[in-house]
C-alpha positions in Angstrom: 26.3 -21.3 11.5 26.6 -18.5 14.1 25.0 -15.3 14.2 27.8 -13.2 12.3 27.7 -15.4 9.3 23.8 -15.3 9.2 23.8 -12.2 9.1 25.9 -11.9 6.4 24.0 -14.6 4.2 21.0 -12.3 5.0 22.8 -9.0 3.9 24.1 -10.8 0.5 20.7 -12.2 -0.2 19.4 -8.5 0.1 22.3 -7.3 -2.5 21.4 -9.5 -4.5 17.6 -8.9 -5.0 18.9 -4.5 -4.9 20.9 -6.4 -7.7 18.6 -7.8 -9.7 16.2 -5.3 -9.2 18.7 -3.1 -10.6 18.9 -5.0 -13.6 15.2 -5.3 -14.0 14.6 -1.8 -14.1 17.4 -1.3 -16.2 15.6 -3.7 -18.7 12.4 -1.9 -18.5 13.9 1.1 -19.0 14.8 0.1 -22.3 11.4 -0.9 -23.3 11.8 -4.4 -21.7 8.0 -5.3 -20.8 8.8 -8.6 -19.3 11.3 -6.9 -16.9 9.0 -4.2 -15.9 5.8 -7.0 -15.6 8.3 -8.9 -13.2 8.6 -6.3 -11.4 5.4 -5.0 -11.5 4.0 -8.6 -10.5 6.1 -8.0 -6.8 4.6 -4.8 -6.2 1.0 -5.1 -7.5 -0.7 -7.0 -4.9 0.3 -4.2 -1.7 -0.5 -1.5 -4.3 -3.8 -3.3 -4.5 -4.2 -3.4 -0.7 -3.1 0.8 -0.5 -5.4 1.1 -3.5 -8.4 -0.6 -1.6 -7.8 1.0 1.8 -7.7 4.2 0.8 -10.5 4.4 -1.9 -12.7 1.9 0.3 -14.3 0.0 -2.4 -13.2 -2.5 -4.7 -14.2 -0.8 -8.3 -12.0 2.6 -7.1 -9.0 0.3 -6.1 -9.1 -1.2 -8.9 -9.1 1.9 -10.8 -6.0 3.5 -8.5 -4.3 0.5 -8.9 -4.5 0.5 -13.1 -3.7 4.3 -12.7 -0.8 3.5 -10.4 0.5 0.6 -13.3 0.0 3.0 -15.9 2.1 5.6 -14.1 4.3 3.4 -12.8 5.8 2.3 -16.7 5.5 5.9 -17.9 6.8 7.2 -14.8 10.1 4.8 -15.0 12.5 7.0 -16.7 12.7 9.5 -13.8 12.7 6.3 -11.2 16.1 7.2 -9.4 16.3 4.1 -7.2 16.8 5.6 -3.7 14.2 3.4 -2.7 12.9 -0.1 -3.7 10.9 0.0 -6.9 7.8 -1.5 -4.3 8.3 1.4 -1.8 7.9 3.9 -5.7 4.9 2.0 -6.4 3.1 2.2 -3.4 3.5 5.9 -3.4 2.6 5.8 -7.1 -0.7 4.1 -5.9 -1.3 6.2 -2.6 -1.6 9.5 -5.2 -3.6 7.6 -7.5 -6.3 6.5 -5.0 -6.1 10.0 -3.3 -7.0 11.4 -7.6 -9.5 8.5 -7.8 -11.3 9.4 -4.9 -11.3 13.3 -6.1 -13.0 11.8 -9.0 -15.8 10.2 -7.5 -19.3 11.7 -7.3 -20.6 12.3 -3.6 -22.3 9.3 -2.0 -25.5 9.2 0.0 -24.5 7.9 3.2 -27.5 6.0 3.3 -27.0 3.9 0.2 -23.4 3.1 1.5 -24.9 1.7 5.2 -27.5 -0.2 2.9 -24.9 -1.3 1.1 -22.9 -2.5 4.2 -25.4 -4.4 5.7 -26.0 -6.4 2.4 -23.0 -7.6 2.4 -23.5 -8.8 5.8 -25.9 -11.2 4.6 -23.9 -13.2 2.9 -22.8 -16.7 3.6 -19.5 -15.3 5.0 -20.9 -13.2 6.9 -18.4 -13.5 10.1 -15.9 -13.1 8.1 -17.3 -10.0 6.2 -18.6 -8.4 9.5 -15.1 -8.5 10.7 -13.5 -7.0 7.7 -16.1 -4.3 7.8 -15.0 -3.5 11.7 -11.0 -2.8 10.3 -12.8 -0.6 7.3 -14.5 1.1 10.0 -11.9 1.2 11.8 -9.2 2.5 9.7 -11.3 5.2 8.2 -11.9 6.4 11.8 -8.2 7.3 12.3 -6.9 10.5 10.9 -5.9 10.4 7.4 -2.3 10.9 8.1 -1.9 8.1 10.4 -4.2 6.0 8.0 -1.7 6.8 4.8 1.3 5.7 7.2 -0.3 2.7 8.4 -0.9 1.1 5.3 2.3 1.9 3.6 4.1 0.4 6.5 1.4 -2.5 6.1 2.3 -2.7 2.8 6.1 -3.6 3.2 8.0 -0.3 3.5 10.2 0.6 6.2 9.6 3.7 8.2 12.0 5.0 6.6 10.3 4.8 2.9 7.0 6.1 4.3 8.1 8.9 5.5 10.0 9.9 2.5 6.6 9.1 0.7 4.9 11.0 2.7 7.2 14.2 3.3 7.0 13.9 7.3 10.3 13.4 9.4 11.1 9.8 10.4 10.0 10.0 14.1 6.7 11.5 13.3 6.1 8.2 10.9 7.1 6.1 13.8 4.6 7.9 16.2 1.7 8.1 13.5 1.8 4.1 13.1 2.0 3.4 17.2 -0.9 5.6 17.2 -2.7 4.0 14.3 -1.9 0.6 15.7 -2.6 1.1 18.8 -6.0 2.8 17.6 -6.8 -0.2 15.8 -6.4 -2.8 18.5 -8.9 -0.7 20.8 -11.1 -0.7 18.5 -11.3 -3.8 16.9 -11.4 -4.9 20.8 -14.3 -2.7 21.7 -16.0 -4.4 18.7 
């Protein structure tokens, strides 16, 4: 098969799943909950990881990410489309983590490095020490190229995240080399 008609098995492979997106929404949009909860069940695990990310904490992703659900179905009707339902969600579920952690009473910074180090202790403890580093990590870079980061992480093109966000394309594209390249120093400085 060459390269022209690969490509074009790609691009009808893509209509096809705009297609029956389309379909699904249209379903749920009706009051179809199966539709919506296939839909839902494609975009709930990245909302989960934007959720967690942001908040920091499992309990307050959690909470975004039944806030973002919630808002999500009521939030359908006005759903134009322009963007995959995914790319919707996950700026559904940046807001909601940005209201959870509004919500949330101030921490003692102590308690929280107590906290951390507990977890260290456990039996997976290499494992949890190096998912502590990319925590640190991530809430070291500015919030903006955080946001960006994780949306882009999270499956949407530059192009969705900065419509998410409300920041021309280019400045997307430069706040995600940054954050990357950010990241990889750090986690490398260790």
């Amino acid at each position: 098969m060459t390269s022209v008609a690969l490509g074009g098995a790609v691009e009808d492979r893509t209509e096809d799943a705009a297609d029956g997106e389309s379909l699904l929404v249209a379903a749920a949009r009706r009051g179809d909950e199966r539709a919506f909860a296939e839909l839902w069940s494609m975009a709930r695990r990245p909302a989960f990881g934007v959720c967690y990310h942001l908040t920091g904490n499992r309990a307050d992703a959690l909470d975004a990410l039944q806030d973002t659900h919630l808002a999500a179905w009521r939030g359908l009707p006005a759903f134009q489309g322009r963007s995959p339902f995914r790319a919707w969600v996950l700026a559904i579920a940046r807001n909601a983590s940005h209201s959870v952690i509004r919500r949330r009473p101030p921490r003692d910074a102590l308690m929280a490095e107590v906290a951390e180090e507990l977890l260290v202790a456990d039996p997976f403890e290499d494992s949890v020490a190096r998912l502590a580093d990319l925590r640190r990590a991530l809430t070291g870079l500015p919030a903006s190229h955080r946001e960006a980061l994780l949306l882009w992480a999270g499956g949407l093109t530059y192009e969705q995240v900065a419509l998410s966000l409300g920041v021309p394309l280019n400045t997307v594209r430069a706040w995600i080399h940054r954050a990357r390249r950010r990241l990889q120093t750090g986690l490398a400085d260790g």
